[in-house]
C-alpha positions as CSV (number, residue, x, y, z in Angstrom):
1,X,-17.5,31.5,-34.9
2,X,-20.3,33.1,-33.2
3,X,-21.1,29.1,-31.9
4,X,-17.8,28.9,-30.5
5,X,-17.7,32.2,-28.5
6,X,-20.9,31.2,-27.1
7,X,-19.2,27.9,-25.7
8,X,-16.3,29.1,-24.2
9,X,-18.5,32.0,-22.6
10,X,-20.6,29.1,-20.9
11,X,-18.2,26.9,-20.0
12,X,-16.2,30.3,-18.3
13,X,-15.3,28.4,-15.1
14,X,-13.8,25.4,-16.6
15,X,-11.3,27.9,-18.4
16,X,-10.7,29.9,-15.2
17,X,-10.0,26.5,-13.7
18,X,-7.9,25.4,-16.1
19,X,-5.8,28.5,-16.5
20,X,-5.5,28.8,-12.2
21,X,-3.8,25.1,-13.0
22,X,-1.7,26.0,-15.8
23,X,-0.8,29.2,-13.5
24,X,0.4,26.6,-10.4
25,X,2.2,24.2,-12.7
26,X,4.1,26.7,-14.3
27,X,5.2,27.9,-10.9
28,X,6.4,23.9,-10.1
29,X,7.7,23.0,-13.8
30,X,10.3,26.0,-13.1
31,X,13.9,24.7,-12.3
32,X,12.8,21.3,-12.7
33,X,15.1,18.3,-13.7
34,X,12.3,16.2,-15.2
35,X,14.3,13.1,-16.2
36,X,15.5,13.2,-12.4
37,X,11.9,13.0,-11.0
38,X,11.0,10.1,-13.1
39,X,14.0,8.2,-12.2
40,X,13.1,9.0,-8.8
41,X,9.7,7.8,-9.2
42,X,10.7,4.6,-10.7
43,X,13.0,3.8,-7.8
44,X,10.2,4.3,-5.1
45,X,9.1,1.2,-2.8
46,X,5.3,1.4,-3.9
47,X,4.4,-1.6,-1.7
48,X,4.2,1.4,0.5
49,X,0.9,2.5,-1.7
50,X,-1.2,-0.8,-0.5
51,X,-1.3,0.7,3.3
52,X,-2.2,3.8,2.4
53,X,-4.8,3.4,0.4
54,X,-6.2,0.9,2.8
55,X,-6.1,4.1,5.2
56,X,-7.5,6.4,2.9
57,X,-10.8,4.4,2.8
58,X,-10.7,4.3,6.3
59,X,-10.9,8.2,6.4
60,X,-14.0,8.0,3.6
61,X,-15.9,5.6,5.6
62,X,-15.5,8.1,8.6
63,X,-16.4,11.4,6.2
64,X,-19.6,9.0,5.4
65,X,-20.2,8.3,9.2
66,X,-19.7,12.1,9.5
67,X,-22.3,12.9,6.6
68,X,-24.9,10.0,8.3
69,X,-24.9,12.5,11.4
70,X,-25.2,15.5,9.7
71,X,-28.1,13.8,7.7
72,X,-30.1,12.2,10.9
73,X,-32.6,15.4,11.4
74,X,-33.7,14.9,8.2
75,X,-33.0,10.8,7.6
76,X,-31.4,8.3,8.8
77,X,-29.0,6.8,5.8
78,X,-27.2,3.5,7.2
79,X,-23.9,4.0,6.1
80,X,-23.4,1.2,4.5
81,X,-25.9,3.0,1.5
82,X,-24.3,6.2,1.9
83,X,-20.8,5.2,1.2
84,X,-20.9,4.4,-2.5
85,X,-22.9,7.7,-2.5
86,X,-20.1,9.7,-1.2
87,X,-17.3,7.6,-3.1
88,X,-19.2,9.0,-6.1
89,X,-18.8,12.4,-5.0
90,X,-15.3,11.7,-4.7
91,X,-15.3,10.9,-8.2
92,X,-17.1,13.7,-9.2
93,X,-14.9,16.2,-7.7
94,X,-11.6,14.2,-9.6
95,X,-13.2,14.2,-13.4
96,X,-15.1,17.7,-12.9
97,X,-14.0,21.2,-12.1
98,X,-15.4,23.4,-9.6
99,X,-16.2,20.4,-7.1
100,X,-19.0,19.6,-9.1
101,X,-18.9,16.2,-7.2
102,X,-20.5,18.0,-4.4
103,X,-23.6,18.8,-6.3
104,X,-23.6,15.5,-7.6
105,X,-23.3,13.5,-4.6
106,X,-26.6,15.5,-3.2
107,X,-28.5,14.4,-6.6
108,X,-27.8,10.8,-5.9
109,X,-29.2,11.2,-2.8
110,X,-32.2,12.5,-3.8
111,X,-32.1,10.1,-6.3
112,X,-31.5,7.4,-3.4
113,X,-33.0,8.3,-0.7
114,X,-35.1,11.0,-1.2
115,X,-33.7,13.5,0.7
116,X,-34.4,17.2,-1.3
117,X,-30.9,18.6,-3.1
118,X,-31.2,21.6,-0.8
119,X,-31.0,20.5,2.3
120,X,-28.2,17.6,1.5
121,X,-26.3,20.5,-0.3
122,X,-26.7,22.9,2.9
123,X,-25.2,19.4,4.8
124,X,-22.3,19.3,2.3
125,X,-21.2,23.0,2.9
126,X,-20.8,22.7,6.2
127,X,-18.3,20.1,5.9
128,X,-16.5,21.9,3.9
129,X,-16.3,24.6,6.3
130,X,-15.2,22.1,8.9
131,X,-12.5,20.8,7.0
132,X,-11.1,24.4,6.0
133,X,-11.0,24.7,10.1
134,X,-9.3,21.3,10.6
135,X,-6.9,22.5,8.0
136,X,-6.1,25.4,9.9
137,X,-5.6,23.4,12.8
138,X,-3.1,21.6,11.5
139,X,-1.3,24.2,10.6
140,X,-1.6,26.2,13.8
141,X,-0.7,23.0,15.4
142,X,2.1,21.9,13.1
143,X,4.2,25.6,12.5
144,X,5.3,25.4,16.3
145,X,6.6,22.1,16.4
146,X,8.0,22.1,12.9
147,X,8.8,25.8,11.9
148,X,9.8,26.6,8.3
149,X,13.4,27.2,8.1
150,X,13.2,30.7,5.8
151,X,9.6,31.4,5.4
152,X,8.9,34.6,3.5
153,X,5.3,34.9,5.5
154,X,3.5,33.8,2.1
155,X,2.0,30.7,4.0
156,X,1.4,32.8,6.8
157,X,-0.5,35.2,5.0
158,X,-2.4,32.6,3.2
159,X,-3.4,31.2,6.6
160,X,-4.5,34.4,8.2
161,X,-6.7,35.0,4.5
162,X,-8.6,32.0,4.9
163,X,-9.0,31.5,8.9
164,X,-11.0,34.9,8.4
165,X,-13.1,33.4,5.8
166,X,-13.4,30.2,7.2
167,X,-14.4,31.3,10.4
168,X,-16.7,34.3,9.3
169,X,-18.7,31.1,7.1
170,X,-19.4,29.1,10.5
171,X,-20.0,31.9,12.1
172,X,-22.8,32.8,9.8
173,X,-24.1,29.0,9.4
174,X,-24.3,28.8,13.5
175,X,-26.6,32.0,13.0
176,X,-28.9,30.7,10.9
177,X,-29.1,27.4,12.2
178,X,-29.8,29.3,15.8
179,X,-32.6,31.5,14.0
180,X,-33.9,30.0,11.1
181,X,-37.3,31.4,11.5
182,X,-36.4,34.6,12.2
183,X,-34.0,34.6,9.5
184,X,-36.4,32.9,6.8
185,X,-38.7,36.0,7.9
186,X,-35.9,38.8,7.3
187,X,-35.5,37.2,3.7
188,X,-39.1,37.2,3.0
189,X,-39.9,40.7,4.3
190,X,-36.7,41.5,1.5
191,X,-37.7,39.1,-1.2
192,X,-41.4,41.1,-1.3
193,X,-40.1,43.9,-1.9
194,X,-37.4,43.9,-4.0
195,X,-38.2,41.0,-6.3
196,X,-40.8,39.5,-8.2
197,X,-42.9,37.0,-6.8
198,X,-42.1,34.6,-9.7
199,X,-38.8,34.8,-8.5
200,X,-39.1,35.6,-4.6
201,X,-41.3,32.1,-4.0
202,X,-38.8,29.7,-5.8
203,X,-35.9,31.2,-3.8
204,X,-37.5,31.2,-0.6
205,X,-38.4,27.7,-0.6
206,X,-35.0,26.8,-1.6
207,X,-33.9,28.9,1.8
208,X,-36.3,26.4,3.7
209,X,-35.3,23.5,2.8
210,X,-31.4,25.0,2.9
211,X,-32.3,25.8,6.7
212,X,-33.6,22.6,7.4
213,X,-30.3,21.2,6.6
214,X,-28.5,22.9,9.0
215,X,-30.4,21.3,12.1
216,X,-27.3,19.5,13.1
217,X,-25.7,22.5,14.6
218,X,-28.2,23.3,17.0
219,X,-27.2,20.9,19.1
220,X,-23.6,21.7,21.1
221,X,-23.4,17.5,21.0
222,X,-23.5,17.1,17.4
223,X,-21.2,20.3,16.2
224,X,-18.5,18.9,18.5
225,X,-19.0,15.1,17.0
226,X,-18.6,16.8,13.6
227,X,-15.8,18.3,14.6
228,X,-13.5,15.6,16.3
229,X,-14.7,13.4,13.4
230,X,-13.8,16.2,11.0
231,X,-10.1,15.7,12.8
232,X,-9.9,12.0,12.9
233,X,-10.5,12.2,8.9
234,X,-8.0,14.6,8.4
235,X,-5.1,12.5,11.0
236,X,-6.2,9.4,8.4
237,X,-5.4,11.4,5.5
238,X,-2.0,12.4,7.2
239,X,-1.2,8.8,8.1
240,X,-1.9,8.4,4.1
241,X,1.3,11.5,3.5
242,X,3.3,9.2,6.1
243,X,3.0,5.8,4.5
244,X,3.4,6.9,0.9
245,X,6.7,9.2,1.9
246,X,8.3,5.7,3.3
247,X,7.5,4.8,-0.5
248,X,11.0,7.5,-1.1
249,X,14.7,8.4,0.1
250,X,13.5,11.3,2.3
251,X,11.9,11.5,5.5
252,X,10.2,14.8,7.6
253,X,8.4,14.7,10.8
254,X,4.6,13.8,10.8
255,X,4.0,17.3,11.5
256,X,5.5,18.5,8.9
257,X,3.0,16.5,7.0
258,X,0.0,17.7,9.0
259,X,1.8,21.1,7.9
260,X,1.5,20.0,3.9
261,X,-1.6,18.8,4.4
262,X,-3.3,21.4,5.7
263,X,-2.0,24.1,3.4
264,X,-2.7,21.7,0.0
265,X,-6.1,21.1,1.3
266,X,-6.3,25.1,1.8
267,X,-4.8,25.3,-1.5
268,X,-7.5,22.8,-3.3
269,X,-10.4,25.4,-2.2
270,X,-9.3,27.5,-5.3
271,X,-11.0,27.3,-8.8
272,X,-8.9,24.5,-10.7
273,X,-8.9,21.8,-13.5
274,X,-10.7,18.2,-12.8
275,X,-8.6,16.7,-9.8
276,X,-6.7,19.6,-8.6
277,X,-4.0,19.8,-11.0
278,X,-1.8,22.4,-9.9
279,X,-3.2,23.6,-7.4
280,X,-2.6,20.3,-5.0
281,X,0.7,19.5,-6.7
282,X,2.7,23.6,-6.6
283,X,1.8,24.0,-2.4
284,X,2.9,20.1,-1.8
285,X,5.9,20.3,-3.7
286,X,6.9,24.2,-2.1
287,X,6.7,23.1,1.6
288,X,8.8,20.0,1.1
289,X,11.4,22.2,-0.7
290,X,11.4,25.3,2.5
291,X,12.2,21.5,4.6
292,X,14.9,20.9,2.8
293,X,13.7,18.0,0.6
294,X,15.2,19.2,-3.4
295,X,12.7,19.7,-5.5
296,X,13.3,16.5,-7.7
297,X,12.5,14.0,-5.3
298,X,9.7,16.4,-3.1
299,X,7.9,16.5,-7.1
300,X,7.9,12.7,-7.3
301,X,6.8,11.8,-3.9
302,X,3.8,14.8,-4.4
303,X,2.7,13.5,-7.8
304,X,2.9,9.1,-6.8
305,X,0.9,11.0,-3.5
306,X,-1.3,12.3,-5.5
307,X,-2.5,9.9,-8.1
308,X,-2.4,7.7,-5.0
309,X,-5.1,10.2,-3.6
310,X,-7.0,10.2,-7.0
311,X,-7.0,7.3,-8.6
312,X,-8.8,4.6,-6.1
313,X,-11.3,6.2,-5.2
314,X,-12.1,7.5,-8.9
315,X,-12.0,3.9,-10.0
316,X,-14.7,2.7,-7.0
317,X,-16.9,5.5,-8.4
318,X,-17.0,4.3,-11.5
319,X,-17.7,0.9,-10.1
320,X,-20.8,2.1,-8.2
321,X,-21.7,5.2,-11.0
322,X,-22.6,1.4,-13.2
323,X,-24.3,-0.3,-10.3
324,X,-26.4,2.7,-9.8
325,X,-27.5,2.9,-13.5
326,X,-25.4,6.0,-14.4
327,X,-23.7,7.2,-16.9
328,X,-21.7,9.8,-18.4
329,X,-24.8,11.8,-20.0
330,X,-26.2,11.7,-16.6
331,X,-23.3,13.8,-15.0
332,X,-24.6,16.8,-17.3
333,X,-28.6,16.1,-16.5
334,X,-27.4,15.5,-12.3
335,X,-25.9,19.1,-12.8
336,X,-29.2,20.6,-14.5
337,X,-32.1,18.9,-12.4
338,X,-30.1,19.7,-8.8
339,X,-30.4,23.5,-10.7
340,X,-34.1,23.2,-11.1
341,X,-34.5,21.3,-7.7
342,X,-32.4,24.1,-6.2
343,X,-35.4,27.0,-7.6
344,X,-38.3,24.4,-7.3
């Protein structure tokens, strides 16, 4: 018994994950005809599913175009070797909780191309943080030209709660990417005298080499190329919503889809089970439903959208997880060497 507790203490964030999920697919399950979604799923055009899938790639090539740049100041990675690297990652993220794909991705790297976790991992944060403000872009862009007939300001609020963080996370990154040294000195004038040195020197070095990965936004140049390519991704994933809609008896405009987007994207930020169960599928299926769309047929289309999201690219990862040598054991040891690479 003891045993037991102990395991379900460790593994705390796969429950919380798993019980956010539950939480969001409760909220969508409720009021829904079930039989009525799968007959509208059986009905649907999937020939619609070979385009966008063909444009889905299109957007990871460009996030691996957009990681090669990030990546120059410290190596050049032709993209050609980074994409199955980031398709892993992709993977990752859909079979693990927490994004642990992230994590992973940076150990392959390492693994690859010898680039240290840290700095990759600083590299892979800051994308995120771009594609949280992409989100909200959408959606700023979007609510104007497609308002939501009866919103009861809970998007809105959800907006306003992470533009703050979002923007108070770049905000922070431009600063230490500015002043790194003067930074890397604050931390060491703290770390000496408030911790151990057994502990103070490992952390520290991680900071350097985190630092070091944030070279790309010292240059005006390269945070706006990050950015517009952060947008063109994002337009490729919305093309992706467009295509796979035509799939079903409905139709809303393309910003209304930049509008789903960027809030399920938002929504995806939050703890969850492997491949955002719940927490893509609830938000997806709710702004379809304030358009007008009943629920039935906005839960099919945000399910066949979904596995259409997931399964591909999870598939291709497992394709170049055996070509690199992996295997599932090697998730677990990824996870605890980028740990001890991370205090190193």
């Amino acid at each position: 018994m003891k045993s037991l507790l102990r395991w379900i203490l460790k593994q705390w964030r796969l429950w919380l994950g798993i019980g956010i999920s539950v939480f969001f697919l409760g909220l969508a399950l409720r009021g829904l005809k079930l039989g009525e979604v799968w007959a509208t799923m059986r009905s649907a055009n999937y020939l619609w599913l070979i385009p966008s899938v063909a444009i889905y790639f299109c957007a990871v090539w460009a996030r691996t175009w957009r990681w090669d740049y990030m990546l120059r100041p410290l190596k050049h990675v032709p993209v050609r070797r980074l994409f199955p690297v980031v398709v892993i990652g992709y993977m990752g993220n859909n079979v693990y909780p927490f994004r642990a794909g992230e994590l992973l991705r940076s150990y392959v790297l390492r693994q690859q191309e010898g680039i240290t976790f840290s700095a990759s991992i600083a590299t892979v944060i800051v994308e995120r943080v771009f594609d949280g403000l992409v989100m909200l872009l959408f959606v700023f862009v979007a609510l104007p030209f497609t308002p939501i007939p009866g919103d009861n300001g809970d998007i809105r609020r959800m907006v306003i709660v992470a533009s703050v963080l979002f923007f108070t996370a770049l905000v922070i990154f431009f600063a230490l990417a500015a002043m790194p040294e003067r930074f890397f000195a604050l931390a060491a004038w703290v770390g000496k005298r408030l911790m151990p040195e057994r502990i103070s020197t490992p952390l520290l070095g991680f900071l350097a080499r985190f630092l070091t990965g944030l070279e790309s936004l010292r240059s005006f140049r390269n945070v706006l190329m990050i950015f517009l390519t952060s947008v063109v991704i994002w337009l490729l994933e919305t093309v992706k919503y467009w295509f796979v809609m035509h799939a079903f008896s409905f139709e809303v405009s393309f910003f209304a889809l930049m509008l789903m987007n960027g809030i399920v994207n938002l929504a995806t930020t939050l703890p969850s089970a492997p491949g955002y169960v719940g927490t893509f599928d609830t938000p997806g299926i709710t702004v379809l439903t304030l358009y007008g769309i009943e629920k039935n047929i906005a839960t099919a289309y945000t399910l066949v959208l979904h596995a259409a999201l997931w399964l591909p690219v999870t598939l291709l990862g497992l394709y170049y997880m055996l070509t690199f040598g992996l295997t599932w054991s090697d998730f677990g040891a990824a996870m605890k060497a980028s740990e001890r690479e991370a205090v190193s």
